[in-house]
C-alpha positions in Angstrom: 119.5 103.3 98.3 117.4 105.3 100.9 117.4 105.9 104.0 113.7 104.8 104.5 114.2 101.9 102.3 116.5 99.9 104.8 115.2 97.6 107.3 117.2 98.6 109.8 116.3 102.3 109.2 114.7 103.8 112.6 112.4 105.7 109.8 111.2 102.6 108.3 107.2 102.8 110.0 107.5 106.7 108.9 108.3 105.8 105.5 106.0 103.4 104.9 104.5 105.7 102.3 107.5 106.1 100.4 108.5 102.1 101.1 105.5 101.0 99.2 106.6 102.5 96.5 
């Protein structure tokens, strides 16, 4: 769906905000 919301997204520790949604 997102770009944050993949595992393999580089973005993943920046997103962590939005992830835990």
């Amino acid at each position: 769906m997102f770009p944050w919301m993949r595992p393999q997204a580089p973005g993943r520790r920046r997103g962590r905000q939005t992830y835990s949604r």
